[in-house]
C-alpha positions in Angstrom: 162.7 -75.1 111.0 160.6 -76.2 114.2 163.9 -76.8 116.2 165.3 -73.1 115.0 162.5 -71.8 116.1 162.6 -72.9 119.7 166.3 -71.8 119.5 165.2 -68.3 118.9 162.6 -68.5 121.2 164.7 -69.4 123.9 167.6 -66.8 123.3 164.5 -64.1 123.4 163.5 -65.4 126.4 167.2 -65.3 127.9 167.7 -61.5 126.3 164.1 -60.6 127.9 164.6 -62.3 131.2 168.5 -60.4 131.4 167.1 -57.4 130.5 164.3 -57.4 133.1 167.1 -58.7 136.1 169.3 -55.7 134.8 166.0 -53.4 135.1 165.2 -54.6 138.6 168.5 -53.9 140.1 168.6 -50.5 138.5 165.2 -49.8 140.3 166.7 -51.3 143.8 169.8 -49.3 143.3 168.0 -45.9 142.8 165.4 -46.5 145.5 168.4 -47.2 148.3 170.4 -44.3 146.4 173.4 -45.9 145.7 175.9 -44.1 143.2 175.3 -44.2 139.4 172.1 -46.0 139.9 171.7 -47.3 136.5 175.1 -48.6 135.8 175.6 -50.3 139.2 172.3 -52.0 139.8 172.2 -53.3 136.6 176.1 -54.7 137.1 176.0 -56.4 140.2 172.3 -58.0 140.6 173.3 -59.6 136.9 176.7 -60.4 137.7 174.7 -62.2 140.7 172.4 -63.9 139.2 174.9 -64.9 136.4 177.4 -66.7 139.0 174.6 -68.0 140.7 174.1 -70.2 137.8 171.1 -68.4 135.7 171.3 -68.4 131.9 170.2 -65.2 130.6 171.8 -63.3 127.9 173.0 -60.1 127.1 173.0 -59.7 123.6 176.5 -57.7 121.9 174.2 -54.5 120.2 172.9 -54.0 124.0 176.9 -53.4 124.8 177.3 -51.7 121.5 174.3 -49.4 122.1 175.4 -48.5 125.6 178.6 -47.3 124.4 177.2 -45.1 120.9 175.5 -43.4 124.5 178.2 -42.6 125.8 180.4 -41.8 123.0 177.8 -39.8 121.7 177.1 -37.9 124.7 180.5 -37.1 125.2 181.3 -35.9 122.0 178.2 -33.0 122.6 180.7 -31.8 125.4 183.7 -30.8 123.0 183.0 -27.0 122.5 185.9 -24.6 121.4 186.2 -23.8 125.0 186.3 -27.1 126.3 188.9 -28.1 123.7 190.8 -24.8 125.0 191.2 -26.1 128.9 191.7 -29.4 127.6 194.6 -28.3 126.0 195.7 -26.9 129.2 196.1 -30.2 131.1 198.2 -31.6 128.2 201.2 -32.4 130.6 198.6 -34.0 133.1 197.2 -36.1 130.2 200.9 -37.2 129.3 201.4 -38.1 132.8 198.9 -40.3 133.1 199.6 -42.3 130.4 202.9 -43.1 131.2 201.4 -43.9 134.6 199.2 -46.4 132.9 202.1 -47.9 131.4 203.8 -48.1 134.9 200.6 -50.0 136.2 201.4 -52.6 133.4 205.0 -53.5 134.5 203.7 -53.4 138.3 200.8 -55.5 137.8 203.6 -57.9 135.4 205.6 -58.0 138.1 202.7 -59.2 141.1 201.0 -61.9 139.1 205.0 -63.1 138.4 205.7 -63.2 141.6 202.8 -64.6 143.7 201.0 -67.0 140.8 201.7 -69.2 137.9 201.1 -67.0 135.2 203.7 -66.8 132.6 205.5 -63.7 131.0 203.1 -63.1 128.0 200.0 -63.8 130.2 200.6 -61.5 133.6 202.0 -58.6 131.0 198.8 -58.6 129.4 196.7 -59.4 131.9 198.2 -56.2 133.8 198.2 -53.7 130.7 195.2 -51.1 131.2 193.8 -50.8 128.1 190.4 -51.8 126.5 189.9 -55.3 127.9 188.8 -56.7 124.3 192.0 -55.4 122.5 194.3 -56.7 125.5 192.0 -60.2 124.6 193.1 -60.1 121.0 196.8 -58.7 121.7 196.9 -61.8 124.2 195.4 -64.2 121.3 197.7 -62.7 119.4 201.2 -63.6 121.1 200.1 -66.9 122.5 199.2 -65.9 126.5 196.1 -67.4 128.5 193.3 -65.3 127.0 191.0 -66.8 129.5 193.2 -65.6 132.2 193.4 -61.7 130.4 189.8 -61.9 130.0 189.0 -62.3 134.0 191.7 -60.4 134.8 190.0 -57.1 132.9 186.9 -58.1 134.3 187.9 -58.3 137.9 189.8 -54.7 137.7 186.7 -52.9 135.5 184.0 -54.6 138.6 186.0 -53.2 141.4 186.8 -49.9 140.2 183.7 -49.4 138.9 182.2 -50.6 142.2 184.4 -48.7 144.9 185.3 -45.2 142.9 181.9 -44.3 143.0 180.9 -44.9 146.2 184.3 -43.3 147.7 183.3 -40.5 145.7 179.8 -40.6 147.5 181.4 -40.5 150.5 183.7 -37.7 150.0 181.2 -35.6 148.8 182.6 -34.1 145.8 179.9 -34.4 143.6 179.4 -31.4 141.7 182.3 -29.6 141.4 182.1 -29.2 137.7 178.7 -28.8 137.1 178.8 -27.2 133.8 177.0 -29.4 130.8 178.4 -27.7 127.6 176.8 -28.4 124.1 173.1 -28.1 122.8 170.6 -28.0 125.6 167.5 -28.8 123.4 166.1 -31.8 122.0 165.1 -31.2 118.4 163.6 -34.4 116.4 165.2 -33.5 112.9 168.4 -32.7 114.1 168.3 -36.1 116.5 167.9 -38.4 113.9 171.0 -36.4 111.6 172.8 -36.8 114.5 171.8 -40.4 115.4 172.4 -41.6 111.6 176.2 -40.0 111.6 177.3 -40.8 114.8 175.6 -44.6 113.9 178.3 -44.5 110.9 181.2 -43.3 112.6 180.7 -46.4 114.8 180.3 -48.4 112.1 183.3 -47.0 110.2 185.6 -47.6 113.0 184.4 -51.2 113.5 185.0 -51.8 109.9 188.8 -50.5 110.5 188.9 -52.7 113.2 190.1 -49.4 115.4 189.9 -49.7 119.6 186.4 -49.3 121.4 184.7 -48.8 117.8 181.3 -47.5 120.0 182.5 -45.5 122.1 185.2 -43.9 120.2 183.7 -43.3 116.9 180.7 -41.6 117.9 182.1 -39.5 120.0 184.6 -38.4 117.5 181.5 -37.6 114.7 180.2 -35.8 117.9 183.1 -34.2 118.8 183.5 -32.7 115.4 180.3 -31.2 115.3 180.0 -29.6 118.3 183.8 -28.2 117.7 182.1 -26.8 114.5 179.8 -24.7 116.1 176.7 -27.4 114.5 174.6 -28.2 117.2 172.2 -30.9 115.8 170.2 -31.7 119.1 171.2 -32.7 122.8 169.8 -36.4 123.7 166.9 -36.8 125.6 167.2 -37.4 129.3 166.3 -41.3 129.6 168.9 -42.2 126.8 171.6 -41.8 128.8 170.0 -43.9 131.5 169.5 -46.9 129.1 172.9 -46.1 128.3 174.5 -46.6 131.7 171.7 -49.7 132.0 172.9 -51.7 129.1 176.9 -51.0 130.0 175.9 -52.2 133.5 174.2 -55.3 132.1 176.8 -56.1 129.5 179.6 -55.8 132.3 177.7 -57.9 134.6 176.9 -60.5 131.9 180.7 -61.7 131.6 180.3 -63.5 135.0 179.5 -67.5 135.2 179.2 -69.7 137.9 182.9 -71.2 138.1 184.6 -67.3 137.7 186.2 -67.9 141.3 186.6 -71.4 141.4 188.5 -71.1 138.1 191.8 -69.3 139.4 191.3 -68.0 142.9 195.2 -67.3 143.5 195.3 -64.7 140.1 191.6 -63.3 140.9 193.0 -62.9 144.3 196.3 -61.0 142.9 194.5 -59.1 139.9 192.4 -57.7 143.1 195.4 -56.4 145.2 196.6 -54.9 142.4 194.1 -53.3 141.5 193.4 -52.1 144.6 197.2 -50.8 144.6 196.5 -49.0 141.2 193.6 -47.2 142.7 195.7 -45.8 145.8 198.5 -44.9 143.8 196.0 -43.0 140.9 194.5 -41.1 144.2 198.0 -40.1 144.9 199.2 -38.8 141.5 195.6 -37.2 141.2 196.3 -35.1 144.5 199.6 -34.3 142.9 198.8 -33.3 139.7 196.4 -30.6 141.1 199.6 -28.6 141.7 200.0 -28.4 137.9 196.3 -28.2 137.0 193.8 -26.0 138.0 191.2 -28.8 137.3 190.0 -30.0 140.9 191.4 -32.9 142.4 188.5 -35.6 141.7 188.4 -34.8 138.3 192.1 -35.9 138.1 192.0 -38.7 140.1 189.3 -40.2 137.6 191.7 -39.5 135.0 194.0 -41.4 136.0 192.1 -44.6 137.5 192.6 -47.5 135.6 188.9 -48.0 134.7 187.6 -48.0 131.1 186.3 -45.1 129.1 183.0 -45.8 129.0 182.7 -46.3 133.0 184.6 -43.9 134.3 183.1 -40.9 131.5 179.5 -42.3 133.2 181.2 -41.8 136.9 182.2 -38.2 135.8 179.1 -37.4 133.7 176.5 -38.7 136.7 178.7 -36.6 139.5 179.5 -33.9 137.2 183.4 -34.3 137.6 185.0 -32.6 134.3 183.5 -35.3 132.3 185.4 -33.3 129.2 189.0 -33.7 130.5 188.4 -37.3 132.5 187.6 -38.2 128.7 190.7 -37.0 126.7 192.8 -39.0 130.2 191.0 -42.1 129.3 191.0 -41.9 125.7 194.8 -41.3 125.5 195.7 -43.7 127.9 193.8 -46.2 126.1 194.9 -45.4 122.7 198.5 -45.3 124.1 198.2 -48.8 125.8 196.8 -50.1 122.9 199.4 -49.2 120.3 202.7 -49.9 123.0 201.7 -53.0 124.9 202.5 -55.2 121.7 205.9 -53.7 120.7 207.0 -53.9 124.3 206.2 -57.2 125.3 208.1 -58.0 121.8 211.2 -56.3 123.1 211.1 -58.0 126.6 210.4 -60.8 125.2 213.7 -60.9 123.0 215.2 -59.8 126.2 214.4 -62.8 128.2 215.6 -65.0 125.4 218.4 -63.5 124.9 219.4 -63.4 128.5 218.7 -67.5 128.9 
């Protein structure tokens, strides 16, 4: 009993000590101004400290509660009207997930090519989906889930780390400045809407569906605010401990052999990466000749970030965080439910063809 309590009192002391190094870089990162603030500085000065060799922890409800945030918060978005011009950029949205799934076979191709990954492993390694559910697909067919895992990682850190601070630089910020949904907080109507969205989480984590946090409360959300029921808005620090504890959790999967571990694939996974972001500035100036949304907007909807990160990059720079959203979350559903099925027909291809 003596020894478990030590054990606990340790892991506290790990959580505690994370959460104040995730707190500290938030504070440096909005005293020198640096883009989305709460997300970055927590991310890197923890991935830092993490590869640097310091223990601390950040626990799995600190990840899960960063993304009810955003889920949540994204959901209040979905008025009538919104779902309207939404609807509008359906071709766009269609477009961009079959450019996702382009991404995969190029990525496939570059880790074949210039490292020793095999088939399975460089396929999923490259797919853009939700980096847990490429993890499992990966577990799943037999590839290097070690080698999925940092390669998700790598691509989430740099797009998260350069898209927002080209969009700095460009300026842009702003351009859809409208915040749809309830505007006031109301304590009654906060804790209905905390409890259901809390069980549309919960529900979707029980059915073992994609990015249960994000995805379930928004949808609970969503649904509300499409009815015309506006419960309550969130108050303004929550989505700040939102963007905190995403930026913490991301910077948390870092340890102090990451580069040593493969430095030819992290190399690879980089260029490509890099690659997938030129290309997604491209189709994003392209698309704007079909929609009227502006071109930012659609260049975040088609960077292969997650949903969570990139709906924070549109929220905090007030980028069409509504239709950045239904890009992400049908790209990612897409990946998800093709990546499988497709590497099972290549793969009968390649056998077949030896």
């Amino acid at each position: 009993m003596h020894v478990e309590g030590i054990v606990g009192q340790n892991m506290l002391l790990r959580v505690l000590g994370g959460l104040t190094i995730a707190l500290a870089g938030a504070g440096f990162a909005v005293w020198a101004h640096l883009p989305l603030p709460w997300m970055l500085g927590a991310l890197l000065v923890t991935a830092a400290t993490r590869i640097a060799g310091l223990g601390t922890v950040c626990p799995r409800p600190a990840r899960n509660g960063g993304q009810w945030v955003i889920g949540t918060s994204l959901g209040l978005y979905f008025t009538p009207q919104v779902v309207g011009h939404i609807g509008t950029n359906a071709g766009p949205i269609v477009v961009g997930m079959l450019f996702a799934l382009a991404l995969a076979f190029l990525g496939t191709a570059m880790l074949r090519r210039y490292t020793d990954a095999d088939f399975k492993t460089a396929w999923f390694s490259s797919a853009i989906g939700g980096a847990s559910e490429m993890a499992s697909l990966a577990e799943r067919h037999g590839a290097r889930i070690d080698r999925v895992a940092t390669a998700h990682s790598v691509r989430v850190l740099l797009v998260v780390v350069t898209v927002p601070f080209i969009f700095q630089w460009w300026g842009v910020a702003g351009l859809d400045p409208t915040v749809p949904g309830p505007k006031t907080v109301d304590g009654a109507g906060l804790a209905a809407l905390v409890a259901l969205t809390c069980m549309g989480g919960l529900i979707f984590m029980k059915l073992r569906l994609p990015n249960p946090w994000v995805l379930g409360p928004m949808l609970v959300a969503m649904i509300l605010t499409v009815s015309g029921i506006e419960l309550s808005a969130l108050p303004d620090v929550v989505p700040k401990v939102g963007q905190l504890f995403i930026g913490w959790s991301l910077g948390d999967r870092y340890r102090p052999d990451f580069f040593r571990a493969a430095p030819r694939f992290i190399a690879v996974v980089a260029a490509f990466t890099i690659s997938a972001l030129a290309l997604a500035f491209g189709l994003g100036a392209l698309l704007s000749y079909w929609s009227a949304a502006p071109v930012p907007t659609l260049i975040l909807g088609t960077t292969p970030g997650g949903i969570a990160e990139m709906a924070i990059t549109a929220k905090v720079l007030q980028l069409g965080v509504p239709v950045v959203t239904a890009f992400h979350v049908t790209r990612m559903v897409f990946v998800v439910i093709v990546t499988g099925p497709i590497y099972a027909f290549l793969a009968r291809r390649q056998m077949n063809s030896a």
